[in-house]
RODO-2510 file (C-alpha; in nm, 4 decimals, decimal comma):
residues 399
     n   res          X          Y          Z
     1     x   -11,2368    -3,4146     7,8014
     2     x   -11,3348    -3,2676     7,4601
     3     x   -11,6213    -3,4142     7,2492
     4     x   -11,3972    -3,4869     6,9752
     5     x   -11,2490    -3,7859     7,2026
     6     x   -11,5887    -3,8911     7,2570
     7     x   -11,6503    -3,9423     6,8791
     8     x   -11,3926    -4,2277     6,8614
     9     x   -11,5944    -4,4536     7,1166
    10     x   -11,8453    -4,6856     6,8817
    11     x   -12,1447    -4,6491     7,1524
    12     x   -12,1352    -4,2725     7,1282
    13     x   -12,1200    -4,2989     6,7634
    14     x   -12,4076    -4,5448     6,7499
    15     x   -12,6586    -4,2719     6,9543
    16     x   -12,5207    -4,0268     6,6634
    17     x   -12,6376    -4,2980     6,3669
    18     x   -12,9598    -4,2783     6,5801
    19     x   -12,9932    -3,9393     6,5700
    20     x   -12,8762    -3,8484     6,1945
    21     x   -13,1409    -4,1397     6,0687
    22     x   -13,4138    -3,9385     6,2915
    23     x   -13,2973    -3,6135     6,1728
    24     x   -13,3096    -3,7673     5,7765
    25     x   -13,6913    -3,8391     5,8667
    26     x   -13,7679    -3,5005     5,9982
    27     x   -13,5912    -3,2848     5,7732
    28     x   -13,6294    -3,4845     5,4471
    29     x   -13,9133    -3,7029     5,4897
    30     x   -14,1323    -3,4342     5,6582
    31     x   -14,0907    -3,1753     5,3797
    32     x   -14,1749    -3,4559     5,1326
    33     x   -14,4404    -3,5333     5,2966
    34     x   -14,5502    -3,1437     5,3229
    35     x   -14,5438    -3,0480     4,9763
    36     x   -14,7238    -3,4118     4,8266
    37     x   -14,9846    -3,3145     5,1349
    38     x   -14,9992    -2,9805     4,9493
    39     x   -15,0519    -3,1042     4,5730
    40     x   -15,3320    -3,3643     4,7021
    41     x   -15,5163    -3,0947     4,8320
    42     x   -15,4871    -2,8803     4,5383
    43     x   -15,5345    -3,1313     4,2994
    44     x   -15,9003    -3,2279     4,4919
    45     x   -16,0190    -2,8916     4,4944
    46     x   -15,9810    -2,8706     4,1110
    47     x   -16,1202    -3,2047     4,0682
    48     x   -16,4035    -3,1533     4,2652
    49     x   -16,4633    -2,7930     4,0377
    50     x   -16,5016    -2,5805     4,3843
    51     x   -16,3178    -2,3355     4,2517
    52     x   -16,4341    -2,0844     4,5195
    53     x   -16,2039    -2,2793     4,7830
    54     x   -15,9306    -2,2393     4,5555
    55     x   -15,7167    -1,9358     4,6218
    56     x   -15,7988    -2,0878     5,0403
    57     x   -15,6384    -2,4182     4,9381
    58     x   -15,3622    -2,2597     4,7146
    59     x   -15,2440    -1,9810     5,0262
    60     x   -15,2776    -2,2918     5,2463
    61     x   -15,0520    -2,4999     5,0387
    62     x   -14,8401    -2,2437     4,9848
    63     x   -14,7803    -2,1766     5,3344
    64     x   -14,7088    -2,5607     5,4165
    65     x   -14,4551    -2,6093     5,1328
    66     x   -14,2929    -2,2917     5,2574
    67     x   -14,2989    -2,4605     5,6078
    68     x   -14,1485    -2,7376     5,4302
    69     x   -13,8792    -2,5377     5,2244
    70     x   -13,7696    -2,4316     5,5994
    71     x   -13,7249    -2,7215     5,7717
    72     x   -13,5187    -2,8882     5,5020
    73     x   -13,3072    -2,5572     5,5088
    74     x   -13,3072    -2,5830     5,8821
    75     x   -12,9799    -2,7933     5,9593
    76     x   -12,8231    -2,5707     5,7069
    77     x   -12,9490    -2,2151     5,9134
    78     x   -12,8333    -2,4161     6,2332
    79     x   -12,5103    -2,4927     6,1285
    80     x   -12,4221    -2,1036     6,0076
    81     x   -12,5722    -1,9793     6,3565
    82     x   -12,3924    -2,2639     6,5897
    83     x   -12,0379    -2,1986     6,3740
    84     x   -12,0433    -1,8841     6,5455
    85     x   -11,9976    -2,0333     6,8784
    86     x   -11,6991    -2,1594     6,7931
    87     x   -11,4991    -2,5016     6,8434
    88     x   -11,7845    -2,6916     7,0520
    89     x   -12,0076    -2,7320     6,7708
    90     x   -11,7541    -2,7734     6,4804
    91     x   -11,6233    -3,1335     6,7210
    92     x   -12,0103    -3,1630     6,7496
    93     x   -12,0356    -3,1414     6,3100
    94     x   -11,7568    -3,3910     6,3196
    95     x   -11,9015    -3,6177     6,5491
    96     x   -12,2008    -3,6276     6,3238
    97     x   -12,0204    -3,6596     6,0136
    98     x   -11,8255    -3,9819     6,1792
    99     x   -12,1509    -4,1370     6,2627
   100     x   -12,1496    -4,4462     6,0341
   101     x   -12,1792    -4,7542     6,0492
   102     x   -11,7986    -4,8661     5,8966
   103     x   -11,6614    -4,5939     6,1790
   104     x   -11,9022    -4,7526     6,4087
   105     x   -11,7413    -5,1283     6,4198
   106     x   -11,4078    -4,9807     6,3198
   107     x   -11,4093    -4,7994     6,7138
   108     x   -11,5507    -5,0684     6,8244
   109     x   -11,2418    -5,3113     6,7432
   110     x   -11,0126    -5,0472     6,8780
   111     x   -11,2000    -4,9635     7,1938
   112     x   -10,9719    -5,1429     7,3980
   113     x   -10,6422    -4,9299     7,2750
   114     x   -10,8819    -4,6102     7,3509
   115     x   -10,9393    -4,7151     7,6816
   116     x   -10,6252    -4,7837     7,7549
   117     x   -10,5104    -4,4535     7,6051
   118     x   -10,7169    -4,2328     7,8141
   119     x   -10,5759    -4,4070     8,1363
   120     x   -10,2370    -4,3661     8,0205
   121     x   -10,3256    -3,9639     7,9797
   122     x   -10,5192    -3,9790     8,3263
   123     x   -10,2233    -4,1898     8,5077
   124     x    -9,9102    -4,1054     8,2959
   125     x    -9,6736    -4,3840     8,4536
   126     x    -9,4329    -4,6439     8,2867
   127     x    -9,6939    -4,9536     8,3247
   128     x    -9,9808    -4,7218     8,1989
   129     x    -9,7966    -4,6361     7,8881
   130     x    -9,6642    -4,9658     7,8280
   131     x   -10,0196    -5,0774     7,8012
   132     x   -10,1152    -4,8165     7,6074
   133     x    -9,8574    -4,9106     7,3587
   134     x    -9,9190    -5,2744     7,3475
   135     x   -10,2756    -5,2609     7,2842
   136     x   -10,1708    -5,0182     7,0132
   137     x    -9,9467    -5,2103     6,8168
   138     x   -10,1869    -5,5286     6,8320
   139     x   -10,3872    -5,3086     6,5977
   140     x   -10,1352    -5,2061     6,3690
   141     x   -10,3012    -5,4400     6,0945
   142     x   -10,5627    -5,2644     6,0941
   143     x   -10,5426    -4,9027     6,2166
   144     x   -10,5455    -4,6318     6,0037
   145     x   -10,2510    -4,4155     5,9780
   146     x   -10,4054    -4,0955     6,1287
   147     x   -10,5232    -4,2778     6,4570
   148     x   -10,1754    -4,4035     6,4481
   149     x    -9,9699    -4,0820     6,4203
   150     x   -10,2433    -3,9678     6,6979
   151     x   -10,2276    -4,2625     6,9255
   152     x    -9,8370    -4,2747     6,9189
   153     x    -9,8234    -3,8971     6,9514
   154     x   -10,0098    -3,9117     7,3130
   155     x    -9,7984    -4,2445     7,4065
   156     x    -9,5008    -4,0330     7,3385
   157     x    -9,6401    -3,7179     7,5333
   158     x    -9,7259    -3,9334     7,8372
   159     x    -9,3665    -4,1119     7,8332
   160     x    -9,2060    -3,7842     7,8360
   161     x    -9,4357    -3,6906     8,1508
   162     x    -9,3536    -4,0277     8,3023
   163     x    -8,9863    -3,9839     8,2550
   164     x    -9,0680    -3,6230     8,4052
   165     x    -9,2448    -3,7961     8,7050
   166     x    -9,0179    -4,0575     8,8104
   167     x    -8,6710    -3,7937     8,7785
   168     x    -8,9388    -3,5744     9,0242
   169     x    -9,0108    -3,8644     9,2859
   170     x    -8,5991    -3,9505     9,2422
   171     x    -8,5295    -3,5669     9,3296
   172     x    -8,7864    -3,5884     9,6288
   173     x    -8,6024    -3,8525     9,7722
   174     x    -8,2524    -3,7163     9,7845
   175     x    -8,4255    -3,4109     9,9496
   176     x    -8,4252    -3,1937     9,6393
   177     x    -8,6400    -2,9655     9,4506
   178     x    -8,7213    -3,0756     9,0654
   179     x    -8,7128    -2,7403     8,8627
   180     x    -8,7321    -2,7438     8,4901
   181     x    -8,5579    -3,0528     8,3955
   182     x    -8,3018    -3,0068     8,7303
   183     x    -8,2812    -3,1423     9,0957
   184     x    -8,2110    -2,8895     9,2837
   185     x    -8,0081    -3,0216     9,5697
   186     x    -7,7375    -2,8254     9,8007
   187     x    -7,4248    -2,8131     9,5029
   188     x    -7,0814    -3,0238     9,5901
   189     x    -6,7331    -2,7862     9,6439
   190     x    -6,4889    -2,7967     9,3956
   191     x    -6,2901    -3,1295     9,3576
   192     x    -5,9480    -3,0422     9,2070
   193     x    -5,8510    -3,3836     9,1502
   194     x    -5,7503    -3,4756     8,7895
   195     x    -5,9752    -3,5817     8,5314
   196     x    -5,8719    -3,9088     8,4244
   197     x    -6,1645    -4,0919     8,2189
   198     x    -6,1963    -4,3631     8,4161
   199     x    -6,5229    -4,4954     8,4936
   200     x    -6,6590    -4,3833     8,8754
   201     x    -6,9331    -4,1235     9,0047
   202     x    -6,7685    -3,7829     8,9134
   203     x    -6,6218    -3,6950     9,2270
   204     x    -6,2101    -3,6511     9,1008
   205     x    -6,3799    -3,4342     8,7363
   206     x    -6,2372    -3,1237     8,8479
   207     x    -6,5885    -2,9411     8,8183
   208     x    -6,6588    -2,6850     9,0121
   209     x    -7,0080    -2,6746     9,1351
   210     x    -7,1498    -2,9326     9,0477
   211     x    -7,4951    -3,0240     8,9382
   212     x    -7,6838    -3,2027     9,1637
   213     x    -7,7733    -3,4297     8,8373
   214     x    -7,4597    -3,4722     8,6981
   215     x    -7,2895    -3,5751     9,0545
   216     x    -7,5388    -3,8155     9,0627
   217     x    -7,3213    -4,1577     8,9560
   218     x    -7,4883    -4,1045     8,6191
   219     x    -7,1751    -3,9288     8,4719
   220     x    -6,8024    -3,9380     8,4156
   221     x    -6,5446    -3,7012     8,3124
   222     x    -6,3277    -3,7776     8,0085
   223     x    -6,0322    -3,5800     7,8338
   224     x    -6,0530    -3,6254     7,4546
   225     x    -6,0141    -3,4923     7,1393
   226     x    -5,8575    -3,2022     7,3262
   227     x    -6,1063    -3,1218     7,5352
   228     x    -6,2914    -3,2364     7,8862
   229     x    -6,6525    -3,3949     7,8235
   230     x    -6,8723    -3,5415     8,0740
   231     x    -6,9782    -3,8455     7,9395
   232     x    -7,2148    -4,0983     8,0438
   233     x    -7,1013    -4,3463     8,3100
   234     x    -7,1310    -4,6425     8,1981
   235     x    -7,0327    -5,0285     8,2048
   236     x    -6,7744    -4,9931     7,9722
   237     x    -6,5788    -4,6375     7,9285
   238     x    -6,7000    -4,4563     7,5776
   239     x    -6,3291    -4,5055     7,4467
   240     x    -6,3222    -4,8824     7,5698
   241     x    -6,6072    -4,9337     7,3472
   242     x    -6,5402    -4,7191     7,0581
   243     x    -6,1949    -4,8962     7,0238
   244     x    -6,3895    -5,2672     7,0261
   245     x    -6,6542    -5,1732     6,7892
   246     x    -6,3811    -5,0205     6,5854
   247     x    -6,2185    -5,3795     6,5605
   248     x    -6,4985    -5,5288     6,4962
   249     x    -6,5882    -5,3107     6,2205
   250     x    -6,9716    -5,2618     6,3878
   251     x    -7,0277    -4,9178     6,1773
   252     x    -7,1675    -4,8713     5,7850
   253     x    -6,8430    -4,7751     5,6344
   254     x    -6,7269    -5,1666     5,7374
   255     x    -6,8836    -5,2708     5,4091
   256     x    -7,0970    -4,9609     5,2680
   257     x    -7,2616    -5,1537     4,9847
   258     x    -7,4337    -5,3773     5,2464
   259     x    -7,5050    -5,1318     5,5641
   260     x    -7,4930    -4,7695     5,3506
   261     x    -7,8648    -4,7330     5,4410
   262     x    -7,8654    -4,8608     5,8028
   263     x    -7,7622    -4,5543     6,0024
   264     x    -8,0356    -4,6034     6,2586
   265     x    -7,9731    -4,9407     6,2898
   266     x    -7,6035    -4,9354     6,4233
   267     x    -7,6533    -4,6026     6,6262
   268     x    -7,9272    -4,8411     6,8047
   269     x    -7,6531    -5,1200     6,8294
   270     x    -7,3877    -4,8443     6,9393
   271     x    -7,6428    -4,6687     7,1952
   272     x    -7,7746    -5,0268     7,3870
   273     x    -7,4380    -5,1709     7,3585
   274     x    -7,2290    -4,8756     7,5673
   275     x    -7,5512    -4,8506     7,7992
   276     x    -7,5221    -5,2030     7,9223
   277     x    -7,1994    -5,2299     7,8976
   278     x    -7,2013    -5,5170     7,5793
   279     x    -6,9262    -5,5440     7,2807
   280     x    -7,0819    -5,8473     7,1562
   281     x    -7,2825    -5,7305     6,8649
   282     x    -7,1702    -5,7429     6,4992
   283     x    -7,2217    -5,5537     6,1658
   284     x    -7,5454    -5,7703     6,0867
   285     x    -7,7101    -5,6619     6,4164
   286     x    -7,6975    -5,3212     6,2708
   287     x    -7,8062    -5,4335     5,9554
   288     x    -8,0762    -5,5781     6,1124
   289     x    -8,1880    -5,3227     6,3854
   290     x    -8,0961    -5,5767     6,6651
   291     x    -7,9973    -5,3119     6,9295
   292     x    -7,9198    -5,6067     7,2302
   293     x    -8,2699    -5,6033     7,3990
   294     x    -8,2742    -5,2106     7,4333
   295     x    -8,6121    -5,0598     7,3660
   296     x    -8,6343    -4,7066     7,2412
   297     x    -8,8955    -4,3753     7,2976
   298     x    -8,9339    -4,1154     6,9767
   299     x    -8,9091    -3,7849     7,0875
   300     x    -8,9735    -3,4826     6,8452
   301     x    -8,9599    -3,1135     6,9224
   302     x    -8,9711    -2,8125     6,6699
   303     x    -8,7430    -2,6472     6,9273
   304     x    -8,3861    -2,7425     6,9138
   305     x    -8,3600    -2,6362     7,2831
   306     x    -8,6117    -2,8150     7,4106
   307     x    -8,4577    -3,1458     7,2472
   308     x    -8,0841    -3,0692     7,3799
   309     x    -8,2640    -3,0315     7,6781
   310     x    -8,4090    -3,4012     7,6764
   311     x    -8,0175    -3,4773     7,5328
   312     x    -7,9036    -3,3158     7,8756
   313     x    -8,1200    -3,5135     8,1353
   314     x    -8,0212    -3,8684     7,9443
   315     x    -7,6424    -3,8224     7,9795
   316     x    -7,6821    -3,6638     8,2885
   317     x    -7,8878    -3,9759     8,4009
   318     x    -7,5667    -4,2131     8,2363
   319     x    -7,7939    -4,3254     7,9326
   320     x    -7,6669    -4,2221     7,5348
   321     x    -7,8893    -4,0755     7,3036
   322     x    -7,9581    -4,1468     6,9426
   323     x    -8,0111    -3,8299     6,7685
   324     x    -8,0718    -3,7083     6,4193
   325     x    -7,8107    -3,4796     6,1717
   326     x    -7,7000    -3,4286     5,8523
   327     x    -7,6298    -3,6777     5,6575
   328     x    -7,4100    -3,4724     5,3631
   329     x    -7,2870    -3,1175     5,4047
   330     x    -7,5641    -2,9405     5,3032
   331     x    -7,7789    -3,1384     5,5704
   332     x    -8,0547    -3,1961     5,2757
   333     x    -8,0267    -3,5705     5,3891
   334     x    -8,0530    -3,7864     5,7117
   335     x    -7,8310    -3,9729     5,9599
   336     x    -7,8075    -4,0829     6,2941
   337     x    -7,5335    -4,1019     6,5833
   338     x    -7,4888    -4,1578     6,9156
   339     x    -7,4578    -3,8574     7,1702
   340     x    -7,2397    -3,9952     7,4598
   341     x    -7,1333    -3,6901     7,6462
   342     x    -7,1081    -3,2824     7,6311
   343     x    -6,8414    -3,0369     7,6918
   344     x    -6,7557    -3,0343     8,0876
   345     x    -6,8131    -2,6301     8,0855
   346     x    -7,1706    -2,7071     8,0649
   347     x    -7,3481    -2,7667     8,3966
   348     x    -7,7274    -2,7505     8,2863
   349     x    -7,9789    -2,7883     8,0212
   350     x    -7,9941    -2,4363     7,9341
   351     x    -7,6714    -2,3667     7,8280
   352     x    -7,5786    -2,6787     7,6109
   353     x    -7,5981    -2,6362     7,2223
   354     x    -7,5042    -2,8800     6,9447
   355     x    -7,1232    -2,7746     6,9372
   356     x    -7,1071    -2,9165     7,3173
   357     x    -7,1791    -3,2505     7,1717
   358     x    -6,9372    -3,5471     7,1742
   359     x    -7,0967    -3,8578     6,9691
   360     x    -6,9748    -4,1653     6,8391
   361     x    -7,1086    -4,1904     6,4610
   362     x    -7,2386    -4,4549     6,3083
   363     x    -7,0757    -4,4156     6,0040
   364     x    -6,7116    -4,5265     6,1119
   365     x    -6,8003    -4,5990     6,4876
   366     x    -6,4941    -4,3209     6,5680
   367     x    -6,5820    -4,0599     6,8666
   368     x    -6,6370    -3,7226     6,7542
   369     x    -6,6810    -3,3168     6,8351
   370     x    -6,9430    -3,1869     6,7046
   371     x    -6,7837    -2,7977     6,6838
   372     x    -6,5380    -2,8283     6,4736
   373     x    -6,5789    -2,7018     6,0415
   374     x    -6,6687    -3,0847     5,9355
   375     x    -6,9140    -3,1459     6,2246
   376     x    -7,2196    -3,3039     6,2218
   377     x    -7,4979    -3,1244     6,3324
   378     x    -7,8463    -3,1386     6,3680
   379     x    -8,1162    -3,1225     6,1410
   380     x    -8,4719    -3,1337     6,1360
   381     x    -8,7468    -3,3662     5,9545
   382     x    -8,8145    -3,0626     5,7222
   383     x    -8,4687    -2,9924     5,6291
   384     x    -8,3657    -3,3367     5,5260
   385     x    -8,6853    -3,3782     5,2967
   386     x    -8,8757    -3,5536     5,5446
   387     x    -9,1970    -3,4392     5,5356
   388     x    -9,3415    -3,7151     5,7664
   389     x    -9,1159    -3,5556     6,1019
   390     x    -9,0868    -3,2204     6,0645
   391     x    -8,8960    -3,1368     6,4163
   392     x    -8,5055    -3,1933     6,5883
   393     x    -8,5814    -3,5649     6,7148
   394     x    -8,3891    -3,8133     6,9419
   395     x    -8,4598    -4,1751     7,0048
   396     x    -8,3925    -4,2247     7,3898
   397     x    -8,4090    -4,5336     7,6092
   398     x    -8,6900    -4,6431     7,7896
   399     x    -8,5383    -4,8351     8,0296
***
């Protein structure tokens, strides 16, 4: 564990207060105390008119105020020689410079979100990080926004790794061998049977070999749009529910003075809703962000691949994915959708890109291709003006 962890625990910082105070005394008070030693005994032997024992005391004095010069100098020529060593002693500066008694309680009051933290990283499970995050957001009156992009940056890291852990055991058990992002199980022959889009496990898609993952009951096949797309098997089939949101009007462009802004809100809606198989929301739930009991993870990447690659395991696992694009042509502004399948030609992680995308937006709740000149298509933090995210991001379920 590096030090720099350590310096967020209020007991640590306490035997740092300690030690700063005791440094103050022997690098401050010392040299005070030196040089006032000094003038006394100058100032006697003039009084006293020895002048003989003069240029003694004066050499003498002048040797102890030079002492003195030195060790109030000394953290100074410490610091220069130790920032040569590199990144132990700058986390060891830090820790010194955190050493108050405001950052003191302040650790204190969130030592119980630390501790729960560092288990979390140690143990990266579902319960761990669920603990991790509740102890978290009890402090969210009073956590500052730093520990709060850091603390939801790890909880985020160790869901990812949790996600990673539980597809691994999954893979285990069907005999398989987990290889980046993949179970790697003995491939199914070619099924010529018709695609129909029907809901089911796969078997009549007309694939030929298949990926372990998407034979896996997570996916369907579905011809639309003029194309094949494996979609996510769910509930209710992706045009079954894109036809009764679209009667329902449960998309922005319903009424855009009143839901213009709320993007987000109705790809949430759009994305819980098709998962469990639910037509029962309305425009106000995405108004309001109500997404039907669904619970979402933030997942950022600078690396469009790696985040099509997180897109890829979802569907292929039958859960949609909210994910960020343009929101006008230049892409110089935000929006969200739903991703609820890919092209069928693509049979892993590696090979999908942004055209292979079928979504349903949450702008008129239609289903759309992402490849053809009016696309969507994604965009990152940085692009759309958002200097807060800078990276491709997706907002997948947790459950």
């Amino acid at each position: 564990m590096k030090l720099s962890n350590f310096c967020q625990n209020g007991s640590f910082l306490r035997a740092f207060y300690f030690f700063n105070n005791v440094l103050k005394i022997v690098f401050i008070i010392v040299p005070i105390i030196i040089i006032i030693a000094s003038i006394i005994s100058i100032g006697k032997v003039v009084i006293s008119g020895k002048l003989d024992d003069f240029k003694t005391v004066l050499v003498t004095s002048a040797k102890r105020i030079l002492a003195g010069i030195i060790i109030f100098l000394l953290p100074n020529i410490i610091s220069y020689v130790f920032t040569l060593t590199g990144e132990s002693f700058a986390e060891l500066q830090t820790c010194m410079s955190n050493a108050t008694l405001e950052n003191i309680k302040y650790y204190d009051s969130i030592s119980e979100a630390v501790s729960a933290l560092d288990n979390m990283d140690s143990s990266p499970t579902k319960s761990n990080v669920a603990r991790a995050e509740s102890a978290v957001n009890k402090l969210a009156s009073i956590i500052r926004e730093d520990d709060m992009i850091s603390f939801i940056k790890r909880i985020s890291d160790a869901e990812i790794k949790a996600n990673e852990n539980e597809l691994i055991l999954a893979c285990k058990a069907k005999n398989g061998r987990y290889v980046n992002g993949m179970c790697m199980t003995i491939e199914l022959p070619r099924d010529t049977g018709p695609a129909n889009g029907s809901s089911g496990n796969g078997s009549g898609s007309g694939n030929s070999a298949y990926d372990p993952v998407l034979n896996s009951g997570g996916t369907t096949e579905l011809n639309i749009l003029g194309g094949s797309f494996t979609v996510v098997n769910t509930p209710i089939s992706v045009t079954d529910y894109a036809n009764a949101i679209g009667s329902k009007g449960v998309f922005q462009a319903s009424n855009t003075s009143k839901y213009g802004d709320k993007c987000l809100g109705f790809a949430y809606v759009h994305t819980c809703g098709l998962y469990r198989g639910s037509t029962a929301a309305s425009p106000d739930d995405g108004a309001n962000y109500n997404s039907g009991g669904c619970s979402f993870a933030t997942y950022v990447n600078d690396s469009k691949e790696d985040v099509l690659e997180k897109v890829f395991n979802e569907i292929a696992n039958g859960r949609p994915v909210v994910l960020h694009v343009n929101g006008n042509k230049q892409g110089t502004s935000r929006h969200f959708v739903t991703v609820v399948g890919f092209n069928s030609s693509v049979r892993n992680a590696s090979s999908l890109t942004e055209q292979d995308l079928l979504i349903i937006d949450s702008w008129d709740g239609k289903i759309e291709r992402m490849d053809t000149p009016t696309s969507r298509f994604m965009t990152s933090g940085k692009d759309c003006g958002k200097t807060d995210y800078s990276g491709y991001r997706i907002q997948y379920l947790k459950s």
